[in-house]
C-alpha positions, 0 to 999 in steps of 0.5 A, spaced: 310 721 395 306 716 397 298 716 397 295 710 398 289 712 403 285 707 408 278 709 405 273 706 410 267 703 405 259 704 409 256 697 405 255 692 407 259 685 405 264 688 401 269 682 402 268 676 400 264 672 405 264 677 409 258 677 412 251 674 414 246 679 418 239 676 414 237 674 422 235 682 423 234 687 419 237 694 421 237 702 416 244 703 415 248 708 416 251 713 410 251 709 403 249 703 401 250 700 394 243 702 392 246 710 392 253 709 391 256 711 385 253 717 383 259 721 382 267 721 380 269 722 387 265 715 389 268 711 384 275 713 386 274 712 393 271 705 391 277 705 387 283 706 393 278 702 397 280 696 392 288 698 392 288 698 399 287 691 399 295 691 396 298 692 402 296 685 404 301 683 399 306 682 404 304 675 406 304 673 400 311 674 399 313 672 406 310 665 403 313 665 397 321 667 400 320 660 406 317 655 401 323 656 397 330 652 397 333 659 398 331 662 405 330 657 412 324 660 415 328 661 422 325 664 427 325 662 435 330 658 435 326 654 442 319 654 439 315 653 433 314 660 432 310 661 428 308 653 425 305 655 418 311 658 416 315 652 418 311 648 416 311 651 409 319 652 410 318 644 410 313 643 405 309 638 411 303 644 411 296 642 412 288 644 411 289 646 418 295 652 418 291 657 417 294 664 420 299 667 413 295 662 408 288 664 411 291 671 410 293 670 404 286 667 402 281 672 405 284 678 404 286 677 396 278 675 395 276 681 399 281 685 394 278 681 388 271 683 391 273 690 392 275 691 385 268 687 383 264 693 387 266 698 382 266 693 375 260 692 378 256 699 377 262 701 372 256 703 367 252 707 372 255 715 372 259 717 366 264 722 368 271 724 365 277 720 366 272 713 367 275 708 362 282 709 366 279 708 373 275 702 370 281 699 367 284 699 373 278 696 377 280 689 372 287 691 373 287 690 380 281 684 379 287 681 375 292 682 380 289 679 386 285 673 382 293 671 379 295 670 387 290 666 389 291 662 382 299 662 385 297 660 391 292 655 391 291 653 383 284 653 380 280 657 386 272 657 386 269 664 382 264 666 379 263 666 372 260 667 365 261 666 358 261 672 353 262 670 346 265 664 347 270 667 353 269 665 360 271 671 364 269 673 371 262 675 372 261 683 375 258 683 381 260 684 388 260 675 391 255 677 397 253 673 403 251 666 401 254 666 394 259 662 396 255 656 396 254 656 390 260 657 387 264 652 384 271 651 382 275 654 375 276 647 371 283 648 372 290 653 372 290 654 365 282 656 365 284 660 371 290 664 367 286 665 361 281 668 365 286 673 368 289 674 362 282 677 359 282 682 364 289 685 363 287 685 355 281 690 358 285 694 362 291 695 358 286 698 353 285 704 357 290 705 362 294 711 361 302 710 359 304 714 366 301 716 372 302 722 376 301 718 382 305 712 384 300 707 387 296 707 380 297 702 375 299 703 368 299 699 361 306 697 362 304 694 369 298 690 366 302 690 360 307 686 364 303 681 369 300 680 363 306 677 360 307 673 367 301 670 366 303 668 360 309 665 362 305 662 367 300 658 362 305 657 358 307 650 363 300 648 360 300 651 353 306 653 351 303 658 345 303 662 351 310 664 350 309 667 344 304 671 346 309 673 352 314 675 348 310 680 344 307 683 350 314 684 354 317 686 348 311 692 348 314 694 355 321 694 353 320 698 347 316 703 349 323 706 354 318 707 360 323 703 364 330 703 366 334 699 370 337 704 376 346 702 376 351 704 380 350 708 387 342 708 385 343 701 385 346 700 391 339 703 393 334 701 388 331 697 396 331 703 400 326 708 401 331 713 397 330 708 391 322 707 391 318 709 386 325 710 381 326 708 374 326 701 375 319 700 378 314 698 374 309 697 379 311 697 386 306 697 392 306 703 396 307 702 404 306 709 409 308 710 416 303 716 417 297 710 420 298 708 426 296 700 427 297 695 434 297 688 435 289 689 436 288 692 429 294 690 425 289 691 418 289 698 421 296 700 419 298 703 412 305 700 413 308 692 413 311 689 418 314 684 413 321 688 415 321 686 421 321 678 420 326 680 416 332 682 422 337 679 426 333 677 433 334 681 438 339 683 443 341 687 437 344 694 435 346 697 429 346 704 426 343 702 420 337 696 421 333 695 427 332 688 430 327 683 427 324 676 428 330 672 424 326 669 419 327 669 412 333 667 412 339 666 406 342 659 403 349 659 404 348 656 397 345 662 395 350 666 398 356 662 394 352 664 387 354 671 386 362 674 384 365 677 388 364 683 383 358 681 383 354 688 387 347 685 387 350 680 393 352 686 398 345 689 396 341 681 396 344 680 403 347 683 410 352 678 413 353 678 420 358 672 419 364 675 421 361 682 423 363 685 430 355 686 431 352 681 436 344 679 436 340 673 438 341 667 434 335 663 431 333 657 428 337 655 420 341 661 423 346 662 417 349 669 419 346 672 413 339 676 412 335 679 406 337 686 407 332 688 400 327 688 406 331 689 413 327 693 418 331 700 416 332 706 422 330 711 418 323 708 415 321 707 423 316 712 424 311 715 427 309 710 434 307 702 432 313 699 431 314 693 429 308 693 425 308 700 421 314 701 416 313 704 410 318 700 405 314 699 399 315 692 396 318 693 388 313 687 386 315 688 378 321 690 377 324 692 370 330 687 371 324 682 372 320 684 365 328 683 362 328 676 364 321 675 363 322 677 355 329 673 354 326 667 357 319 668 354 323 668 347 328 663 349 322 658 349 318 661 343 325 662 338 326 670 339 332 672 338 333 678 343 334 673 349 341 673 349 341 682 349 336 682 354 340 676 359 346 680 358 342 688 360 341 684 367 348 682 367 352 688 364 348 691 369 349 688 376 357 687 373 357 694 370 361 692 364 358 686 359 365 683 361 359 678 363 355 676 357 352 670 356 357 665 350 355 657 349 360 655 353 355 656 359 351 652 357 343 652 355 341 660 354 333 659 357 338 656 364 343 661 364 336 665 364 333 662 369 340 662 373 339 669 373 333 670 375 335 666 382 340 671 383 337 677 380 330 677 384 332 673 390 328 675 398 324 678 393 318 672 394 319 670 386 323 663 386 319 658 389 313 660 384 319 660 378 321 653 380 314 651 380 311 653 373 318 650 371 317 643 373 324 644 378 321 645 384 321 637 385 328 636 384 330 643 388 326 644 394 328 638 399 321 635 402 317 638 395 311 631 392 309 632 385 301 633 385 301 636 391 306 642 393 306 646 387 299 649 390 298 650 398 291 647 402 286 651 402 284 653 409 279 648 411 276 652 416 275 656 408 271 649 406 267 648 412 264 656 413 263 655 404 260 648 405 264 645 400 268 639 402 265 635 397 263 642 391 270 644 392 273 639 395 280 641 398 287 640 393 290 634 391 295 630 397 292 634 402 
C-alpha cells in the first residue's frame, strides 16, 4: 500500500530561501521550531514531510531521459514546447531556462532542507525507534544533496569540519543564509560529503521495512555505492569501495531480479514495490492537483509527457504529450529474444492505432512509463497518476557491483553481468565470452539496454567521459553539469560568490 502523506508543516521558511518576512512581525499560528519536536509523532511528520519532497523527483528524470542520446525530446511538433526541455534535447540550454531546472534546483534544496529540520533538533526528544528515524533524515539528506551534485556539479552548502570530515552542517538554511553561503570546492568534495551521510545512515537503518516509502541499509547501502561509482571518475580508489558495499547488497539476498510474467510487469502498478525494488519512489492517486497547484498532487504527471499525442485511443494507455521519445538506435540494440525491448518500448511503427505525430516523432515510446488507463484515478488527470518511479533497481545494483569490480579487479563482474542477462533472455544462452570485447563495455552496453527511459544514461555517459563523443552537440567543460538558474544567482546575490558554471 502506499502511504507517502502530504504533511503540511506550520514553520516557517522550511525551504530553502523560501522566505523573508523581517519587514513585520506576526504570532504564528500552530507550531513553530522553538516547540516543535517534542514527541515521536512530531518527528514522523517532519520525517513524511521531508519524503514528501521525492516525488518531486520526476523532473529530474524527465531531464536526464532528454538530455540523453537515446530519447528526442518530442513534443508539439508547431511550436517550441516546452523550450527548456529542448534546449536540454540540444544541449544550447542557458542560465535563462529555468521551468524543469529551476524545479529541479528549488524542490531538492527544499528536500535537503526539510531533512536538515529534523537533524537539526535530532537530539532533542528521546523515544523508541529514534536512531532509525534519524538515519533516515541523513538518507534523504544524501538522496536529494546526490541530485543536485548530478545536476548542477559542486552546489553551494553549508558546512563544517568534524574531526578532519567536511560534512553538512544540521541545521535548517534559513531567510538570508544564502548569502553566505559558498560553493563545495568541487564534485569530488561534493560526493565525500554525501557519502559521509549515507555511512551515518546505513548504521541505523533497519534491513526491511513494513512500509514501502521508507529507506533502508540497502537502499542507502546501494546509492552509497552509486556515489562511489560516481567519485570514481575523480579518485578511482572509489571503485573499490563501491565494490565492497554493493557486494554487501547482493549478499544479504534481500533482492531478487523479478523474471518471466512478472517481468513483463516489473513497470506496471502490479510490479511496484516487488522483489526487485530496492528503492522506489511512491506516487498515489488519492490527492487531487490542478494546473494552479500542481504541488498539490500526491501523484506524477511525467506518464503523460510520455504518450502518443492526442487524438489517440487505446484500451491500455491514455494519450500524452509525446515527449521522451526512443532512438531508433536504441530500439535496434535489443534481440528479438530479448523481453526487455517489449517491456522499454511501445511501437506504434506499424500498428493500426492512429495519434497526432510530433516533433523527432520515431513511432516508438517509453512505455516503462506510459500514462496507463488503469492507474487514472480519481479527477485530476493529467496531473495525478500513481505510477511510482523504480529509482534503484536490483538490475541497477547488479550492473553497478560488475562494474564496480571490472574497475578495481574483482572478480565477480562477469557472474553479475550475465544475472541481467540470463534474466532479460531467460536462459544464459547469453553470457558474456571475450570475443565480445572489453567486460567493463559490455557492462556498460548492458547498462543502456537494461535501464533505458528510466533517467540513467545521460548521467552514466557523463561520469565516464563518453558523453563528448556520444550526445550530438555535448562540449567538454561545460554539458557534463546544466546552469545554475540565473534567477537562482540573482535572488542569492552571487553572481560573483558562486559565479555560474563553466561555459555558461
Amino acid at each position: 500500500m502506499k502511504r507517502i502523506v502530504l504533511i503540511v508543516l506550520t514553520i516557517t521558511c522550511i525551504q530553502f530561501m523560501g522566505c523573508s518576512d523581517d519587514f513585520v512581525e506576526v504570532e504564528p499560528a500552530g507550531s513553530n521550531a522553538d516547540n516543535y519536536f517534542n514527541s515521536q509523532e512530531d518527528y514522523e511528520n517532519a520525517l513524511i514531510g521531508a519524503y514528501d519532497l521525492l516525488q518531486a523527483t520526476f523532473w529530474n528524470v524527465l531531464v536526464g531521459i532528454i538530455a540523453s542520446d537515446d530519447y528526442a525530446a518530442g513534443g508539439d511538433p508547431f511550436n517550441y514546447d516546452q523550450p527548456t526541455l529542448q534546449n536540454i534535447n540540444l544541449m544550447i540550454q542557458t542560465p535563462s531556462d529555468e521551468n524543469q531546472l529551476r524545479d529541479i534546483w528549488g524542490l531538492m534544496y527544499a528536500g535537503l532542507n526539510r531533512a536538515n529540520y529534523v537533524l537539526e533538533f535530532k537530539d532533542k526528544t528521546d523515544f523508541p525507534g529514534r536512531e532509525q528515524l534519524i538515519a533516515e533524515a541523513y538518507f534523504l539528506r544524501a538522496y536529494f544533496t546526490f541530485e543536485l551534485v548530478k545536476h548542477f556539479g559542486n552546489i553551494p552548502l553549508k558546512t563544517e569540519d568534524r574531526g578532519g570530515v567536511l560534512r553538512i552542517v544540521n541545521e535548517r538554511v534559513i531567510a538570508e543564509d544564502e548569502f553566505g553561503m559558498t560553493r563545495v570546492a568541487d564534485i569530488a568534495t561534493a560526493y565525500q560529503i554525501i557519502e559521509e551521510d549515507l555511512k551515518e545512515a546505513i548504521a541505523n537503518l533497519p534491513v526491511t521495512h513494513d512500509l514501502p516509502y521508507r529507506a533502508t541499509k540497502g537502499a542507502a547501502q546501494a546509492l552509497l555505492g552509486k556515489v562511489y561509482l560516481y567519485h570514481g571518475t575523480y579518485d578511482a580508489s572509489k571503485f573499490s569501495d563501491a565494490a565492497i558495499v554493493l557486494n554487501q547488497v547482493i549478499s544479504g539476498n534481500q533482492y531478487s531480479l523479478t523474471t518471466g510474467a512478472d517481468y513483463s510487469v516489473l513497470f506496471e502498478g502490479a510490479g511496484e514495490n516487488g522483489s526487485e525494488s530496492v528503492f522506489e519512489i511512491q506516487y498515489t492517486g488519492v490527492e487531487g492537483a490542478s494546473w494552479s497547484c500542481i504541488t498539490c498532487s500526491q501523484g506524477t504527471y511525467f506518464p503523460k509527457f510520455c504518450g502518443p499525442r492526442s487524438p489517440y485511443d487505446n484500451p491500455e494507455f491514455d494519450a500524452g504529450w509525446g515527449f521522451c521519445l526512443p532512438s531508433q538506435d536504441l530500439y535496434d540494440l535489443f534481440d528479438d529474444n530479448d523481453m526487455r525491448r517489449n517491456v522499454t518500448f511501445y511501437d506504434l511503427r506499424d500498428a493500426q492505432d492512429t495519434y497526432s505525430q510530433g516533433r523527432d516523432d520515431t513511432g516508438l515510446f517509453n512505455r516503462k512509463y506510459m500514462p496507463r488507463k488503469g492507474d487514472r484515478n480519481l479527477s485530476s488527470d493529467p496531473l495525478n497518476y500513481p505510477q511510482n518511479y523504480r529509482s534503484i533497481r536490483y538490475a541497477d545494483v547488479l550492473l553497478m557491483a560488475a562494474e564496480a569490480e571490472a574497475q578495481s579487479g574483482g572478480a565477480n563482474a562477469e557472474n553479475y553481468l550475465n544475472a541481467v542477462r540470463a534474466r532479460a533472455y531467460g536462459d544464459n544462452s547469453h553470457d558474456y565470452t571475450g570475443s565480445e570485447g572489453d567486460l567493463l563495455e559490455a557492462i556498460y552496453n548492458e547498462r543502456r539496454k537494461e535501464l533505458a527511459g528510466e533517467g540513467h544514461r545521460f548521467f552514466d555517459l557523463v561520469r565516464t567521459n563518453k558523453a563528448a563523443n556520444t550526445i550530438d552537440g555535448f562540449q567538454v567543460n561545460k554539458n557534463e553539469v546544466f546552469p545554475i538558474p540565473l534567477i537562482e544567482l540573482q535572488l542569492a546575490n552571487a553572481m560573483e560568490r558562486w559565479g555560474q558554471n563553466p561555459g555558461y
